[in-house]
C-alpha positions as CSV (number, residue, x, y, z in Angstrom):
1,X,32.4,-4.8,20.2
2,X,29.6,-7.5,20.2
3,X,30.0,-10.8,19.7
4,X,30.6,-12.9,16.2
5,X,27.8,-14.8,15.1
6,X,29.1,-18.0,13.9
7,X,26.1,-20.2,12.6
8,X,26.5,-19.7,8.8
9,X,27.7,-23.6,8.9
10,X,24.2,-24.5,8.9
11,X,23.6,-23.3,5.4
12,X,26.7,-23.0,2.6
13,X,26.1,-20.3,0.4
14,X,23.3,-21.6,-1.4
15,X,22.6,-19.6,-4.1
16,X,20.1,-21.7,-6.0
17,X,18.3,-22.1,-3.1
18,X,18.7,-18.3,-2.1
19,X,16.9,-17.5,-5.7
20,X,14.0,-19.4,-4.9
21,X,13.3,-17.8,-1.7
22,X,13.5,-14.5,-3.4
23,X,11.0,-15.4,-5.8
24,X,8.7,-16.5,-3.1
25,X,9.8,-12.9,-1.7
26,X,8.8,-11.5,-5.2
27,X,5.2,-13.3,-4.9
28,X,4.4,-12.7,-1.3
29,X,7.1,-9.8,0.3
30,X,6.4,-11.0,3.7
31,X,8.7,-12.9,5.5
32,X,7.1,-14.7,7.7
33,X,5.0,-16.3,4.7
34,X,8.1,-16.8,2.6
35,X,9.3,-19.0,5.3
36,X,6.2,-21.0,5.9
37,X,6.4,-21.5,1.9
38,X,9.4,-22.1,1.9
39,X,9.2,-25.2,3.9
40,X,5.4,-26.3,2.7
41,X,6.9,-26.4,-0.7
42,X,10.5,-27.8,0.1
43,X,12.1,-25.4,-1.7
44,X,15.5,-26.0,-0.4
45,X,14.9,-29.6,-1.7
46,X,15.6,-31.0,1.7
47,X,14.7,-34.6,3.1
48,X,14.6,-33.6,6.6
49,X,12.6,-31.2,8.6
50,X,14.6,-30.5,10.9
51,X,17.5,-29.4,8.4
52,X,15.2,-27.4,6.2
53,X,14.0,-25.8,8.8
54,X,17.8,-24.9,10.1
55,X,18.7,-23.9,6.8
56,X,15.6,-21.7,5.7
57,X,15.7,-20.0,8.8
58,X,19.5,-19.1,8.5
59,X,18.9,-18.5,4.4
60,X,16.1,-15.7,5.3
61,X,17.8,-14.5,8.2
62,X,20.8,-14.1,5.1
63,X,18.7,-12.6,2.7
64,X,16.6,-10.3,5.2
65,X,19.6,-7.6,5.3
66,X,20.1,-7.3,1.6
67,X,18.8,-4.1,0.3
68,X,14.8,-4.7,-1.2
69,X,16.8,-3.6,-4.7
70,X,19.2,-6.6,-4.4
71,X,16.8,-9.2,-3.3
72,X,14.2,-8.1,-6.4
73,X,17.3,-8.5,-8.9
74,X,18.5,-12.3,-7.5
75,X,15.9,-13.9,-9.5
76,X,16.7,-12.2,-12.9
77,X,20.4,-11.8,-13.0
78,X,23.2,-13.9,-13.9
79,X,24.4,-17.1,-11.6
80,X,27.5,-15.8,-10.7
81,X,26.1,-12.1,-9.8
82,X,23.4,-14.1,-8.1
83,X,26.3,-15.7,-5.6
84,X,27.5,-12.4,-5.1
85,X,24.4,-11.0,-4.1
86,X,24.3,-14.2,-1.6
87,X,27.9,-13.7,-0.2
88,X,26.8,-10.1,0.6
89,X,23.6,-11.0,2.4
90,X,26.2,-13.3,4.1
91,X,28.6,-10.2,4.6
92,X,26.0,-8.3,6.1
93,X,24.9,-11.4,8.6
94,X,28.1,-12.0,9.7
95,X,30.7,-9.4,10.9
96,X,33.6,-12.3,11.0
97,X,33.4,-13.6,7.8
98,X,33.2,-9.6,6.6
99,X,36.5,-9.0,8.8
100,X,38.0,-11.7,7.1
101,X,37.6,-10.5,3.6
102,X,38.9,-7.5,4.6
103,X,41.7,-8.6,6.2
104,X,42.9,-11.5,4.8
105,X,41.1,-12.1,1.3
106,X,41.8,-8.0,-0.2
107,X,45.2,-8.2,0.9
108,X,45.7,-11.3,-1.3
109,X,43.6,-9.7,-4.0
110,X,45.9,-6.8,-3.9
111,X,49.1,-8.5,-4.0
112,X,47.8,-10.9,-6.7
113,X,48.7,-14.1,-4.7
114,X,47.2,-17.1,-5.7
115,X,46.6,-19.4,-3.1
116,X,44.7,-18.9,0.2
117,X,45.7,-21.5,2.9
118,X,44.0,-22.9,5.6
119,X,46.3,-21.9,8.4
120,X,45.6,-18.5,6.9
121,X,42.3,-18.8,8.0
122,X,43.3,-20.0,11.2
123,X,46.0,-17.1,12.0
124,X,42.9,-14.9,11.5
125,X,41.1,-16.5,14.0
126,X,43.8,-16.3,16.6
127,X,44.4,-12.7,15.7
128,X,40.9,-12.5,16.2
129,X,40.5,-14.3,19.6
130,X,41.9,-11.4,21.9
131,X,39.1,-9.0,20.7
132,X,36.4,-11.5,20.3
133,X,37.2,-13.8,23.6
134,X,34.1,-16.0,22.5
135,X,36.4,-17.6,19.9
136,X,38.3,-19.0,22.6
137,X,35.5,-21.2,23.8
138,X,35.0,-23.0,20.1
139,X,36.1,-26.8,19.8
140,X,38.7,-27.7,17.7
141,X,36.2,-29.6,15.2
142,X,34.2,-26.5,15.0
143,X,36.8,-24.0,14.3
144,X,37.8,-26.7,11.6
145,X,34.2,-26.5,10.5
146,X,33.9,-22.7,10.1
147,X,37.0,-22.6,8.1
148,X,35.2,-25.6,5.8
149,X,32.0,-23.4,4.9
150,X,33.7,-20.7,4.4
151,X,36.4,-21.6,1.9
152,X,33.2,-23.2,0.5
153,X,31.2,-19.9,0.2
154,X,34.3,-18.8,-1.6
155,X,34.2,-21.5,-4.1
156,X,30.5,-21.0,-4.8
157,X,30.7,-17.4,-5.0
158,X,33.3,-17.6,-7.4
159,X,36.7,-16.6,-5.5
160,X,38.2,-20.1,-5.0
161,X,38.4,-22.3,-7.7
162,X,38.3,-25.1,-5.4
163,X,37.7,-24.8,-1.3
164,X,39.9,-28.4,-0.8
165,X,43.1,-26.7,-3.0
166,X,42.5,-23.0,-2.5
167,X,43.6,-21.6,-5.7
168,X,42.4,-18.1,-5.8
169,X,40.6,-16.5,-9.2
170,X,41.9,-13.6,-10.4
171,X,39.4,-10.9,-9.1
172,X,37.7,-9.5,-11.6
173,X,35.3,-6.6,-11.7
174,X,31.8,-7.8,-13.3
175,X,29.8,-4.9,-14.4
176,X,26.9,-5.8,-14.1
177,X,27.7,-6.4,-10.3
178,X,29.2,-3.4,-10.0
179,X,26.2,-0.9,-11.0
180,X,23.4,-3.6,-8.8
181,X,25.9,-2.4,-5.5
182,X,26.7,1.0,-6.4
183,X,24.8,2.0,-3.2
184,X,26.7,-0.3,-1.0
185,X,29.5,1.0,1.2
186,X,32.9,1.0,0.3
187,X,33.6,-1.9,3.2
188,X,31.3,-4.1,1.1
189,X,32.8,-3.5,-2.2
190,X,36.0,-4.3,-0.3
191,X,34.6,-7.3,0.6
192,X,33.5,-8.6,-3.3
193,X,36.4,-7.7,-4.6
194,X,34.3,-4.5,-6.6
């Protein structure tokens, strides 16, 4: 068992900006250009350097291990399909935030609850700490941190209604969704709620 990679808090979910970089993808399918494009032309609308720079780097790194398929149909599909298609790409970067879904968002999905709480979040990380010993090492303010992206990827892929509250939405199967991962495996569908 390897260790969790932990640095999605440099970049929310992002899914405006992650359409943007796929259409640079679309006009030049190298990444190495995309990135240098990606921050000659700002497209992450960012005043600093040194936080574009963080962010396009962690959105490509994202967006690298979504199928070609997927990352052609981000710039023509729907916004809420296009967040999807982002919170995979962030599903497939990062094995804790996957584990979570599984274990702590489907369960809630299937027993139709309607709230996810934060020490919910943080009972997964302690369950989670005697596998991963890593987490043991993470500051207080950090662990806090993780748990603030993340219920904020949630709202902006369209799971929370609101990442301060934590009212869940009612999962619901989109169709369209649905036939883009058809090829995805069954842990992934998990995952979306598909």
């Amino acid at each position: 068992m390897g260790f969790y990679r932990l640095s999605f808090t440099a970049a929310n979910l992002m899914p405006f900006e992650c359409r943007a970089i796929a259409l640079q993808f679309a006009a030049t399918p190298d990444w190495l250009i995309v990135s240098q494009e990606s921050l000659s032309k700002n497209l992450l609308g960012k005043a600093r350097t040194s936080s574009a720079i963080r962010q396009n780097r962690e959105l490509i790194t994202r967006l690298k291990n979504l199928d070609p398929v997927l990352l052609k149909a981000i710039p023509r599909v729907r916004p809420l399909v296009v967040a999807r298609l982002c919170f995979l790409a962030v599903l497939k970067t990062y094995d804790f935030i996957a584990d979570f879904m599984l274990e702590v968002m489907s369960v809630k999905w299937a027993e139709r609850k309607d709230t996810l709480r934060p020490a919910e979040f943080f009972d997964f990380y302690e369950s989670k700490s005697i596998s991963h010993p890593e987490l043991n090492d993470i500051a207080e303010t950090t662990r806090k941190k993780l748990r603030q992206v993340l219920f904020f990827m949630l709202e902006q892929a369209g799971y929370l209604e609101s990442a301060k509250k934590g009212k869940l939405i009612p999962i619901q199967v989109d169709a369209e969704l649905a036939s883009l991962i058809k090829n995805e495996t069954i842990l992934y569908k998990r995952c979306l709620g598909v």
